[in-house]
C-alpha positions as CSV (number, residue, x, y, z in Angstrom):
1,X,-9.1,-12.3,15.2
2,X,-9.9,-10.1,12.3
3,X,-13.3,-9.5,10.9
4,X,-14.1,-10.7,7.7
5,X,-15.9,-7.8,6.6
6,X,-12.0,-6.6,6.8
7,X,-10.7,-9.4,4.5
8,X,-13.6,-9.0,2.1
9,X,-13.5,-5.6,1.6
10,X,-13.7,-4.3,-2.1
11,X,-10.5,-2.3,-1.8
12,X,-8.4,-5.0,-0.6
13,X,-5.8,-6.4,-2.7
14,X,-2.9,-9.0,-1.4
15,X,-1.4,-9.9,1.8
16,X,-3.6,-9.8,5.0
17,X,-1.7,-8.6,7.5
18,X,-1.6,-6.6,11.1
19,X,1.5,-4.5,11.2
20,X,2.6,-3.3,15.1
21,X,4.1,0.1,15.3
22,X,6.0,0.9,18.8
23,X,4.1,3.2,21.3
24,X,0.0,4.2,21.4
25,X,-1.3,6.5,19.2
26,X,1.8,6.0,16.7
27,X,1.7,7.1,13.2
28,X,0.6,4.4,10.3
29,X,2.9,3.7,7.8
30,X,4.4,1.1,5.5
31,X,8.0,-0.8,5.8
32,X,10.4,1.5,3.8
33,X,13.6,2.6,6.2
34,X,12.3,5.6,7.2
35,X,10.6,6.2,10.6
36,X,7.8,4.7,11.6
37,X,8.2,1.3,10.5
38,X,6.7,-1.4,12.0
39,X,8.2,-3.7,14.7
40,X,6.6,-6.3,13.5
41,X,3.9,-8.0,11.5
42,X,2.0,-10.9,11.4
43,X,0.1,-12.5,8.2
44,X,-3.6,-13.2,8.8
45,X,-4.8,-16.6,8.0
46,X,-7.6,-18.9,8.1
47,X,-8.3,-20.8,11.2
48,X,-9.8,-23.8,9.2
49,X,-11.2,-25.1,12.6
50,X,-13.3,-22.4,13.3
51,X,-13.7,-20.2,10.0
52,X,-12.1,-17.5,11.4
53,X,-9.1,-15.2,10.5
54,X,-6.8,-14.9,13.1
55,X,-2.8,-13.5,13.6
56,X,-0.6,-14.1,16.3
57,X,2.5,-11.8,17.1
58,X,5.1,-13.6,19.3
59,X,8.2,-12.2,21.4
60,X,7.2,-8.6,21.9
61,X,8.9,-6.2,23.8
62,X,7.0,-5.2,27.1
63,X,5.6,-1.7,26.2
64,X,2.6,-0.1,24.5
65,X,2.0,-1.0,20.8
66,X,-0.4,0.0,17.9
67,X,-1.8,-2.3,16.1
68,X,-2.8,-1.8,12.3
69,X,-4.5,-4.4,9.8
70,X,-3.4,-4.2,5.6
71,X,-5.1,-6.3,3.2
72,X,-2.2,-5.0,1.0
73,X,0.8,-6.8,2.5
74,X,2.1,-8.1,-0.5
75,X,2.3,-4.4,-2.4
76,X,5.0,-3.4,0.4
77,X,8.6,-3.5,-0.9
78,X,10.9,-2.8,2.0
79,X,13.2,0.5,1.1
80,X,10.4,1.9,-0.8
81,X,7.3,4.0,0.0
82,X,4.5,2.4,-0.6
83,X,0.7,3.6,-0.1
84,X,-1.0,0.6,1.9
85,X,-4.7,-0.1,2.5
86,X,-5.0,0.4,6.2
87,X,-8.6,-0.5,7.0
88,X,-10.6,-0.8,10.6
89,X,-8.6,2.0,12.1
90,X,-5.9,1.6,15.0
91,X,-5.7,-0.2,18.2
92,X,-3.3,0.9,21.0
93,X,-2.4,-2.4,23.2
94,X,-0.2,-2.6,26.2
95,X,2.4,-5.8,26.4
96,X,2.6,-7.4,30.1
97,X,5.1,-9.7,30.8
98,X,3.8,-12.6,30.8
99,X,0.3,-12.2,30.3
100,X,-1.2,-12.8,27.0
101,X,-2.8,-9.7,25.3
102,X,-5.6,-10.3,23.0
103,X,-6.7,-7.5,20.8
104,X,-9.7,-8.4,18.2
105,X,-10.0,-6.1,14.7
106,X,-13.2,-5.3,13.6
């Protein structure tokens, strides 16, 4: 899940997302070519059911991951630097085979 007062926020433009950089601890950066990009992402919606915003990151790697949320997705052009609104700080998760790792953003 990701708070709302995250998806509300005043300095949030376009494109809820959580971006997943490889390793804890790992440097917070936007997709442009040059390391660290992201692994992955996954867009934030609306869980209509429960009125909650949620993301779901499939197929990862076992390993240790940080875990960032953007509310400025859509401003990220691959192969150029973008600044990005990172808000609600970092989150280092570990990836068990399978177990399911659940990792909340508040």
């Amino acid at each position: 899940t990701v708070s709302s007062n995250l998806i509300f926020n005043e300095l949030c433009g376009e494109g809820d997302a959580v971006y997943i950089f490889s390793g804890h601890d790992s440097f917070i950066d936007d997709l442009d070519g040059i390391d660290p990009d992201p692994v992955d992402s996954a867009i934030v919606t609306l869980d209509t059911n429960s009125g909650v915003h949620v993301y779901m990151i499939d197929n990862l790697a076992v390993g240790n991951y940080t875990l960032a949320f953007t509310c400025s997705a859509e401003d990220d052009e691959p192969a150029v630097d973008d600044v990005l609104v990172f808000l609600g700080g970092t989150f280092n998760v570990t990836v068990e085979a399978g177990v399911v790792t659940v990792q909340p953003i508040e």
